[in-house]
PADRENTOR-428861 format. One line per field, with one value per residue: residue number from 1; x, y, z of N, C-alpha, C in turn; residue in one letter. Coordinates in steps of 0.2 Angstrom, whole numbers, plus 5000, padded with zeros to 4 digits. Example, Ala and Ser with C-alpha at 12.3 -4.5 7.8 and 13.67 -1.06 7.14 Angstrom:
BEGIN
resi = [1, 2]
n.xx = [5066, 5064]
n.yy = [4972, 4989]
n.zz = [5039, 5035]
ca.xx = [5062, 5068]
ca.yy = [4978, 4995]
ca.zz = [5039, 5036]
c.xx = [5066, 5064]
c.yy = [4984, 5000]
c.zz = [5039, 5039]
resn = [A, S]
***
This chain:
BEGIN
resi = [1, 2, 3, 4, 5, 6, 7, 8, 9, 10, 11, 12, 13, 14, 15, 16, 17, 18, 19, 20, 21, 22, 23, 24, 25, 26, 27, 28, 29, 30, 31, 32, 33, 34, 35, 36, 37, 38, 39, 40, 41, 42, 43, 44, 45, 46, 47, 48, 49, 50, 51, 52, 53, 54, 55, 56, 57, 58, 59, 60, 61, 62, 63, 64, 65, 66, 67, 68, 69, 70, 71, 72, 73, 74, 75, 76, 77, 78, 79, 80, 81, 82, 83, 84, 85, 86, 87, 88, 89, 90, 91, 92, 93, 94, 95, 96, 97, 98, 99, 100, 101, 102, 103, 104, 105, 106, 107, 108, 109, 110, 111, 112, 113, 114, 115, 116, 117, 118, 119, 120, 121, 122, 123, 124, 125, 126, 127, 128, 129, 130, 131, 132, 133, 134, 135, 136, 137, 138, 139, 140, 141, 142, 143, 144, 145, 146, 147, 148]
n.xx = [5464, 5448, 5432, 5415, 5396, 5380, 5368, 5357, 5364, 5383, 5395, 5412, 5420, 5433, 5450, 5456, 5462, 5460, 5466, 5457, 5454, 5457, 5461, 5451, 5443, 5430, 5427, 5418, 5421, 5411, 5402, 5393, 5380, 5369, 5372, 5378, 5368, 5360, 5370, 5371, 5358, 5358, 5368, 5361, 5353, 5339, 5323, 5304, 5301, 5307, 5307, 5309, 5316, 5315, 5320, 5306, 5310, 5317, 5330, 5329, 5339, 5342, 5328, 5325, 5333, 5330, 5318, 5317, 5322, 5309, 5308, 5297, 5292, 5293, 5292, 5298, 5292, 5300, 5306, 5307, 5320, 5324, 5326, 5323, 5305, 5306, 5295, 5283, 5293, 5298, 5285, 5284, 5295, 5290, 5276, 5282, 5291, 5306, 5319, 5329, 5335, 5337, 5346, 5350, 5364, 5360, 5365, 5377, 5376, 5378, 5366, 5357, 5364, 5367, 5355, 5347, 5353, 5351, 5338, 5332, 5340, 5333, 5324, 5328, 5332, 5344, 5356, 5359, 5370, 5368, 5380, 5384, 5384, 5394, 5411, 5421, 5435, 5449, 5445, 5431, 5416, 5407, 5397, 5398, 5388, 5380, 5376, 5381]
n.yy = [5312, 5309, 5310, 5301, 5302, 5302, 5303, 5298, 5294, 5290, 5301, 5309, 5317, 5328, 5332, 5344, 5360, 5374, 5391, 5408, 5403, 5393, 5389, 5393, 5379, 5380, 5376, 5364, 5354, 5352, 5342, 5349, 5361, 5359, 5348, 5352, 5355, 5344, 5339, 5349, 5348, 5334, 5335, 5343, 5335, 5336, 5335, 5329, 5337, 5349, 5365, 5373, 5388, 5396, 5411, 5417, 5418, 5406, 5394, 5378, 5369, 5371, 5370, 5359, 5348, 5348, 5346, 5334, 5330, 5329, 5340, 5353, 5367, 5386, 5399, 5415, 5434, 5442, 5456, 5470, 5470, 5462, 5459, 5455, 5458, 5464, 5466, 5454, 5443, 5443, 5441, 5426, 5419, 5422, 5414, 5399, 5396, 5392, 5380, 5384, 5396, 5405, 5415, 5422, 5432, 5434, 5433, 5437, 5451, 5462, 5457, 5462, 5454, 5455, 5460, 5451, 5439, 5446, 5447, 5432, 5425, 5430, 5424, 5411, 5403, 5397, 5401, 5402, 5409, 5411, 5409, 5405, 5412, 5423, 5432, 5427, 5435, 5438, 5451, 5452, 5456, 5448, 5432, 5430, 5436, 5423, 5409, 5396]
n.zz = [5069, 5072, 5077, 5079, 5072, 5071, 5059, 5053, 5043, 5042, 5047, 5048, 5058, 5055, 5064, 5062, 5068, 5062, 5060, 5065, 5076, 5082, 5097, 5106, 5109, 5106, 5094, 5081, 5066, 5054, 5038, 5031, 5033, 5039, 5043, 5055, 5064, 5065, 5073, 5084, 5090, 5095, 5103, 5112, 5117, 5111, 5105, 5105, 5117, 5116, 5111, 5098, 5092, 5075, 5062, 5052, 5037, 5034, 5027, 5023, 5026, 5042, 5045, 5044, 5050, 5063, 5064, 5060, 5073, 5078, 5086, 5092, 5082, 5082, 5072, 5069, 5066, 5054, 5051, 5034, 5033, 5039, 5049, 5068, 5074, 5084, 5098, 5096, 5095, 5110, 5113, 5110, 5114, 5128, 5128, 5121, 5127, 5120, 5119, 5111, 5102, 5084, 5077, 5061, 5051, 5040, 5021, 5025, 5033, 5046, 5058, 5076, 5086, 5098, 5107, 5103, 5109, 5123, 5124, 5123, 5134, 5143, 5144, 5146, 5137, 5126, 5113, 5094, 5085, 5068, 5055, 5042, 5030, 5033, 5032, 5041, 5050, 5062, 5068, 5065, 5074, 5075, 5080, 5095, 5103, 5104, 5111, 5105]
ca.xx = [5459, 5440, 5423, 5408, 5390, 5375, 5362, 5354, 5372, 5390, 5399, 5418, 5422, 5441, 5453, 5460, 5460, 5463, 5468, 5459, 5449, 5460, 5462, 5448, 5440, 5423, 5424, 5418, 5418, 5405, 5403, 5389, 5375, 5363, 5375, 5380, 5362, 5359, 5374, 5370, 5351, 5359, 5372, 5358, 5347, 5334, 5319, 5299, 5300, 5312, 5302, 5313, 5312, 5317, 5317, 5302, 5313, 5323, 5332, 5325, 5345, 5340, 5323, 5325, 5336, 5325, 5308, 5319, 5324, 5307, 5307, 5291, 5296, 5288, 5292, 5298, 5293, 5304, 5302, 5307, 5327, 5326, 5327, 5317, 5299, 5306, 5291, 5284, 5299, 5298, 5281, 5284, 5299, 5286, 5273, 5282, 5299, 5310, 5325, 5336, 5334, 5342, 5348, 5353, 5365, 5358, 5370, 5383, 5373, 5375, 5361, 5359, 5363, 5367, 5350, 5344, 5355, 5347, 5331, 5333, 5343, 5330, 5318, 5331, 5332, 5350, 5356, 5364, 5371, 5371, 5384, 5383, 5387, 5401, 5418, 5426, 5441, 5451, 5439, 5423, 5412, 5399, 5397, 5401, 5382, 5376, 5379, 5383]
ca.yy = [5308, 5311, 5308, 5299, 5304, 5300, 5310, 5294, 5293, 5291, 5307, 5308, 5325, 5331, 5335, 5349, 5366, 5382, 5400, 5410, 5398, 5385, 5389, 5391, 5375, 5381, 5375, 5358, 5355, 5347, 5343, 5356, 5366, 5353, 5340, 5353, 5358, 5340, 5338, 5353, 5345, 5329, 5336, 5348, 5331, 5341, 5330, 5332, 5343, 5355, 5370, 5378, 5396, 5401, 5417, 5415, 5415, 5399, 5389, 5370, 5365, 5373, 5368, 5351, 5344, 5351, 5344, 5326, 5328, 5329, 5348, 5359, 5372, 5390, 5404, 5422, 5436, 5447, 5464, 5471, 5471, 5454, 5460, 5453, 5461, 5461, 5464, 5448, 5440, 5442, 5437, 5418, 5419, 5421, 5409, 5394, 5396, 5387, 5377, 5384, 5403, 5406, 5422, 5421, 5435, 5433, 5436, 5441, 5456, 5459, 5456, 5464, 5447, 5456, 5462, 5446, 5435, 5445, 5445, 5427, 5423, 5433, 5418, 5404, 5401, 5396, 5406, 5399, 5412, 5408, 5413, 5405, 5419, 5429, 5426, 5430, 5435, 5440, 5458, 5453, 5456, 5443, 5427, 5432, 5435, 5418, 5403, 5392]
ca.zz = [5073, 5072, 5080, 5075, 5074, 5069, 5059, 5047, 5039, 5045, 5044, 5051, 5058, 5054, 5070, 5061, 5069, 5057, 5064, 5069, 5081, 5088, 5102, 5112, 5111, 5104, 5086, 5078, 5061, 5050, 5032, 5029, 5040, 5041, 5049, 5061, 5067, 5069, 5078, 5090, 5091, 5095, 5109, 5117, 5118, 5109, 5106, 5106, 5123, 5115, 5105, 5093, 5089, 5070, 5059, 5048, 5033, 5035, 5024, 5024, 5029, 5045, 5048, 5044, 5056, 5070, 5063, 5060, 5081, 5080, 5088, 5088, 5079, 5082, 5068, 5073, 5061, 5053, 5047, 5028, 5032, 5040, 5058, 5071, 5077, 5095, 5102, 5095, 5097, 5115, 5115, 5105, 5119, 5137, 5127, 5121, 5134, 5119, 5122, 5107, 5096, 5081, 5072, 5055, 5047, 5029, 5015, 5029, 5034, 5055, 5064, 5081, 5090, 5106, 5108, 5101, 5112, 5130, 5125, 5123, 5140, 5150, 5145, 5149, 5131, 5121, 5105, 5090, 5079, 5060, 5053, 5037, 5026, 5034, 5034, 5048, 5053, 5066, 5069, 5065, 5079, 5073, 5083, 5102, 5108, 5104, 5115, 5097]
c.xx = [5452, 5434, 5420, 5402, 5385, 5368, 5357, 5360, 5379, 5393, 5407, 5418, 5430, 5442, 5454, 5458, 5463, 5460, 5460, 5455, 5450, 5461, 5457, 5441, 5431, 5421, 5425, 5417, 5416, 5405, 5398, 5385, 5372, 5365, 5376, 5375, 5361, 5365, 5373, 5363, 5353, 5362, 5368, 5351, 5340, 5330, 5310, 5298, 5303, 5310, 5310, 5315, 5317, 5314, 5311, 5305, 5318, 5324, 5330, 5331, 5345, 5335, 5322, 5328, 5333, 5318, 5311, 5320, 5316, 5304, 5300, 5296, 5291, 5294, 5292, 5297, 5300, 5302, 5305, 5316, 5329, 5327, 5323, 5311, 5301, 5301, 5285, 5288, 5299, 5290, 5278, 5288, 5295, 5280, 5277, 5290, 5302, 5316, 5332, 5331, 5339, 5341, 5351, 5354, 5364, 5362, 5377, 5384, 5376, 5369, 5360, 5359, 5365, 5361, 5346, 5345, 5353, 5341, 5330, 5334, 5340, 5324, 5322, 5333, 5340, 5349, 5361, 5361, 5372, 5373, 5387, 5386, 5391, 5405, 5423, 5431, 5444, 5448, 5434, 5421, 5408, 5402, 5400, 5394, 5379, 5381, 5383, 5383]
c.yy = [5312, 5307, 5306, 5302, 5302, 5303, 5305, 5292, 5294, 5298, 5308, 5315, 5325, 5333, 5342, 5357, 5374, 5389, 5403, 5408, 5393, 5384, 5390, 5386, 5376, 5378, 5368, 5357, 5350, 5346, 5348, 5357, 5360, 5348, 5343, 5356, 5352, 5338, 5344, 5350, 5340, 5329, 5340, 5341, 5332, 5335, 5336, 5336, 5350, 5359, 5374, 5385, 5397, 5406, 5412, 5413, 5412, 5397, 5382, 5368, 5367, 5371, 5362, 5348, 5344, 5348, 5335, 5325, 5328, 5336, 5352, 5363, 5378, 5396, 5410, 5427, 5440, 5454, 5465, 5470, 5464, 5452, 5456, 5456, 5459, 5460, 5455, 5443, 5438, 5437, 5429, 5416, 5415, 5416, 5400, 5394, 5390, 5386, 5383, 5391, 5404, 5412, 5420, 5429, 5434, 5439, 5441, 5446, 5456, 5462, 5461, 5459, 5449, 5456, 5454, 5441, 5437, 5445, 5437, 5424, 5427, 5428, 5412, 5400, 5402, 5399, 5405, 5407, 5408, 5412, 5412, 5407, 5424, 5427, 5428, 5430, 5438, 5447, 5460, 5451, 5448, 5437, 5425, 5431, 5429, 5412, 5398, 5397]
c.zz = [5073, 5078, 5076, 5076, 5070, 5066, 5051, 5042, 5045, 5043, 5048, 5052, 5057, 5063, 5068, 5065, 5068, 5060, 5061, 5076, 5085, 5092, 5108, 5116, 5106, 5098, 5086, 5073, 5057, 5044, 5030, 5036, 5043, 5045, 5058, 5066, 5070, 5073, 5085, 5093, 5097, 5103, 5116, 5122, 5116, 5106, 5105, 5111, 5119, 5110, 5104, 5092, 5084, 5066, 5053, 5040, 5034, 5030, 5027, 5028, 5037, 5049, 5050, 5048, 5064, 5070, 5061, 5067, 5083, 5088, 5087, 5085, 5077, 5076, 5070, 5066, 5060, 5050, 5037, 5028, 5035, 5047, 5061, 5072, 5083, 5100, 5102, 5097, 5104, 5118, 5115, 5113, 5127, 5134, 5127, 5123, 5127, 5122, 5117, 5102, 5091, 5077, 5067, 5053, 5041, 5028, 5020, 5031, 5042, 5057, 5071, 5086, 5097, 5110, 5108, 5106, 5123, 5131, 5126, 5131, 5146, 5149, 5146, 5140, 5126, 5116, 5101, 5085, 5071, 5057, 5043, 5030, 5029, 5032, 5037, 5046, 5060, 5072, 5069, 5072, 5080, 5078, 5090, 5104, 5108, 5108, 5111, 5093]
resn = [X, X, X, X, X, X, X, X, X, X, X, X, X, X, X, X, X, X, X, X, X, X, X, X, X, X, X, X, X, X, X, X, X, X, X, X, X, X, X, X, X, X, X, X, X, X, X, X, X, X, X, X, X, X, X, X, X, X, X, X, X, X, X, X, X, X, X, X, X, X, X, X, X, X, X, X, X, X, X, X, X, X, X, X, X, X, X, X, X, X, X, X, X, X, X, X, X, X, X, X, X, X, X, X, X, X, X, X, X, X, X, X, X, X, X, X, X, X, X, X, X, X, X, X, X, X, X, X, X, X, X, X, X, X, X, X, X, X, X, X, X, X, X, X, X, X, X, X]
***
């Protein structure tokens, strides 16, 4: 049994739910990135009031769903390793107070998404880890300090 959703196409999610995540309700699964960004857009009611915040290098599968909800969408830099510029960072944050931040592990690298995840939560602002390129398992740290 699945659900429906909406994102200019029909897409049918799967029930199934594969180890090591079944169990605490958190996981939904979609047929790529894109479906599952407009589907968390979709679910957060994300809209022209809801400023964005992504790293400056984005993928378009990423961007695009966000700029289709109709989302501003402000740009955080990065440094030469891909980190964030915290100070920056902070200041995009107390400027345009967004709704939703996203951190991206590129190429399955970690991130510091704890750091990233309380600077964020000290502006009232949600944090979608992208996980993209990992592949978890049971050990891996990754994907705990983000809200998504």
């Amino acid at each position: 049994m699945g659900r429906e959703i909406h994102s200019g196409r029909c897409l049918r999610l799967a029930a199934r739910q594969p180890e090591p995540y079944a169990g605490h309700g958190r996981v939904v699964y979609f047929g790529s990135g894109r479906e599952a960004m407009m589907g968390l857009g979709m679910s957060l009611a994300m809209g022209p009031e809801a400023v964005v915040l992504l790293p400056a290098y984005v993928p378009e599968g990423l961007f695009a769903p966000f700029k289709h909800l109709g989302c501003p969408i402000v740009l955080y830099p990065l440094d030469e390793n891909l980190d964030p510029l915290w100070a920056e960072l902070e200041e995009l944050l107390l400027i345009h107070g967004p709704s939703l931040a996203v951190i991206i592990h590129y190429y399955g690298l970690e991130k510091d998404s704890q750091r990233f995840a309380e600077l964020c939560h000290r502006y009232q602002t949600r944090v979608m880890e992208d996980m993209a390129h990992v592949l978890p398992g049971q050990a891996c740290p990754l994907g705990q300090a983000g809200d998504f």
